[in-house]
C-alpha positions in Angstrom: 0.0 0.0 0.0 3.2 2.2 0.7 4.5 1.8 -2.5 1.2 2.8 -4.3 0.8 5.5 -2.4 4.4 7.0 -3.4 3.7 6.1 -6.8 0.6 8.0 -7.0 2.2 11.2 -5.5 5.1 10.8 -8.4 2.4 10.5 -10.8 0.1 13.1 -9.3 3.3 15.4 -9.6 4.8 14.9 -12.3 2.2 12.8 -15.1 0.1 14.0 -18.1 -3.8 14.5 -17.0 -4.6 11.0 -18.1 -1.6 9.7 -15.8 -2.7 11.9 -12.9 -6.7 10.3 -13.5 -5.3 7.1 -13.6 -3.3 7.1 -10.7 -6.0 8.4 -8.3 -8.7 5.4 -10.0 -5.7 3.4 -8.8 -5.1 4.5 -5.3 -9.7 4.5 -5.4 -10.1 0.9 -6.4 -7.0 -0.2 -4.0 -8.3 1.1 -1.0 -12.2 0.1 -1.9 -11.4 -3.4 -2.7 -8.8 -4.0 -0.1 -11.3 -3.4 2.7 -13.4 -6.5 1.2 -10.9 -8.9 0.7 -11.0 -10.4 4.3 -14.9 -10.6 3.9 -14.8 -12.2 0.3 -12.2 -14.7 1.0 -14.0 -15.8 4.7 -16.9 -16.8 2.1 -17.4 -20.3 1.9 -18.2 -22.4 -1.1 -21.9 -22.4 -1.8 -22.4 -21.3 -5.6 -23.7 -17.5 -5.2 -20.6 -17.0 -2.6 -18.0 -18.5 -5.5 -19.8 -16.2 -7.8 -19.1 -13.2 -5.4 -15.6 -14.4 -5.6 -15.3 -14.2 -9.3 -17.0 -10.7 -9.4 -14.6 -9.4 -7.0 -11.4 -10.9 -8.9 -12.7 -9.7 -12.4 -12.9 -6.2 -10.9 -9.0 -6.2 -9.9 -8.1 -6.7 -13.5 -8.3 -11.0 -13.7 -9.5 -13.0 -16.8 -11.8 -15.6 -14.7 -14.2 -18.0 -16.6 -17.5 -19.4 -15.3 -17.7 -22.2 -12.2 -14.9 -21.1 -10.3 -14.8 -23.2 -6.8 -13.0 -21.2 -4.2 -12.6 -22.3 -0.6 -12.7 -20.1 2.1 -8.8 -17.9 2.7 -7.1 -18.3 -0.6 -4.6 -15.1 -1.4 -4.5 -13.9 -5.0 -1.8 -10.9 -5.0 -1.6 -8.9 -8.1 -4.9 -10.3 -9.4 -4.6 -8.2 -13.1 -2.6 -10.3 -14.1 -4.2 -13.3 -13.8 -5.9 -15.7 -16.5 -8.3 -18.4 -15.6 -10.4 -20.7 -17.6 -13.5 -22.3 -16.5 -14.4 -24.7 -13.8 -11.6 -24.1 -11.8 -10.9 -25.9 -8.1 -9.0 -23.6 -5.4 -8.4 -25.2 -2.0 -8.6 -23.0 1.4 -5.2 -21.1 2.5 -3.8 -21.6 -1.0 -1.2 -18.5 -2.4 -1.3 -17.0 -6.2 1.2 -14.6 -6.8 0.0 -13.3 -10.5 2.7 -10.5 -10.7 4.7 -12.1 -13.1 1.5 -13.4 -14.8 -0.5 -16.8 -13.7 -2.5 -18.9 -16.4 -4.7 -21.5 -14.8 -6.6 -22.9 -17.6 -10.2 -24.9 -17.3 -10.8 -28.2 -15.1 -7.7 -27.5 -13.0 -7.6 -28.1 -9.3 -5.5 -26.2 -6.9 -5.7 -28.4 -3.6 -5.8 -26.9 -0.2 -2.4 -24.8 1.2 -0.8 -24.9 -2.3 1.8 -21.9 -3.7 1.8 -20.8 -7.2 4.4 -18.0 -7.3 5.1 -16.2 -10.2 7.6 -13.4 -8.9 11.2 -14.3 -6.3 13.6 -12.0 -4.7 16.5 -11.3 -6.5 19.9 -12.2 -4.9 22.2 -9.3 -5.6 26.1 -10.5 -5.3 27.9 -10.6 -1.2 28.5 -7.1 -0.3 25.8 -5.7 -3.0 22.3 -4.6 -2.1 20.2 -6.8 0.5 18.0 -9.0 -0.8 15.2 -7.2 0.7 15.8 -4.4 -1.6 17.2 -5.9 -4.8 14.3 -6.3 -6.0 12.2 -9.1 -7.9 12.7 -11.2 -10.7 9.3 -12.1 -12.7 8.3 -15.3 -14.6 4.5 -16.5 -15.7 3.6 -19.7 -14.5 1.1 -21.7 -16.8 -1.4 -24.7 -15.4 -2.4 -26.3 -18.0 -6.0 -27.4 -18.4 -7.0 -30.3 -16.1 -3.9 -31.0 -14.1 -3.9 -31.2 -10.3 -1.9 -29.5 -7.7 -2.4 -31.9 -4.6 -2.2 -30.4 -0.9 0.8 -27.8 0.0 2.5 -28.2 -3.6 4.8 -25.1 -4.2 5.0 -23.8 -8.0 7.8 -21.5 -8.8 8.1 -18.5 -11.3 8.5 -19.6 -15.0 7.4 -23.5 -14.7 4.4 -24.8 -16.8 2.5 -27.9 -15.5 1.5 -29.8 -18.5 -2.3 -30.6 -19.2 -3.6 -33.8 -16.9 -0.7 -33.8 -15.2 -0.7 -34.5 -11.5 2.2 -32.9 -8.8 2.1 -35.0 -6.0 1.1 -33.3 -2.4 4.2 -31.5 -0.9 6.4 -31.2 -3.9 8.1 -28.3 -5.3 8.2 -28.1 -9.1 11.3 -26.1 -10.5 10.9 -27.0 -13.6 8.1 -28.1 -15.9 6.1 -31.0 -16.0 5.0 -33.0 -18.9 2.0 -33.7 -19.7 -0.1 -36.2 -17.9 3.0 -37.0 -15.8 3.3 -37.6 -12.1 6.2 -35.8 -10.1 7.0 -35.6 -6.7 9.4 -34.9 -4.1 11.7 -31.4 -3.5 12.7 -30.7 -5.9 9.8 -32.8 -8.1 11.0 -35.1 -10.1 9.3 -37.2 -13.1 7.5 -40.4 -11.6 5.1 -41.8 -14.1 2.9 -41.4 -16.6 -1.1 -41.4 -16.1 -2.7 -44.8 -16.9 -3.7 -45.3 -20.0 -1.5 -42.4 -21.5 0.7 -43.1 -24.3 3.4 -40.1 -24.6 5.0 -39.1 -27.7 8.3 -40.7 -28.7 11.4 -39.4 -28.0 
């Protein structure tokens, strides 16, 4: 909020009219929306409160299709830049970080206390800047339609998860992840293909 804030004042300042508009409907839908977040995201997951949900995403920026299922204290930072497809599963106390841009296409499920990060702190060389203020590096982060995230799986910036394919619960995926593969473990690693799944040859 601090950083918008002095943003707004350098654009109130120093910006073209349009810039100066801008920034106040900025500062105006930031301060209106963030006073509902904790209300919208205690909502639990009967169909008109899901709905509510979508509404209130879709008016921070996001893409969101139709049948989103949201559980109740899920975090979506940076919501404009988020794209999501229909009938899509998001377990309680889950994390999206959509700065760096998140696609979560239809039929996918997020399970409950997962991470899908799209931004990381940059490491600046010993003696350099601390890594609190070095700033961020930025990757998208694609689920593809109808793969599964299972409970407290960790996503990080710049991996695509392949359509059907399944990350097994705890695992952290640095990489990507065929399609209609299992992976598990830190860091996830190919398991298995999905029954009845013939993959392309090599």
């Amino acid at each position: 909020m601090a950083n918008l804030l002095v943003r707004t004042v350098h654009s109130i300042r120093e910006g073209n009219a349009g810039e100066r508009v801008a920034a106040r409907l900025r500062v105006m839908r930031k301060v209106t929306l963030g006073g509902f977040s904790w209300i919208i995201w205690s909502l639990g997951t009967a169909r008109w409160q899901c709905r509510l949900k979508s509404v209130y995403l879709r008016a921070q920026g996001a893409q969101v299709g139709t049948g989103l299922f949201a559980e109740r204290w899920v975090v979506i930072k940076g919501a404009h830049a988020l794209r999501m497809g229909n009938n899509v599963g998001i377990g309680a106390f889950s994390l999206i970080t959509c700065a760096g841009g998140v696609t979560i296409e239809d039929e996918v499920n997020i399970s409950t206390g997962c991470r899908v990060i799209s931004a990381n702190h940059r490491v600046s060389p010993v003696g350099g800047a601390t890594i609190r203020k070095s700033g961020h590096i930025f990757a998208p982060v694609q689920l593809k339609r109808g793969c599964w995230l299972a409970t407290n799986a960790i996503v990080l910036p710049g991996v695509t998860v392949g359509e059907g394919a399944v990350v097994i619960a705890g695992s952290l995926v640095t990489k990507d992840v065929p399609a209609y593969a299992y992976v598990g473990g830190v860091p996830a690693k190919f398991i298995m293909y999905r029954e009845g799944y013939k993959p392309p040859q090599q």
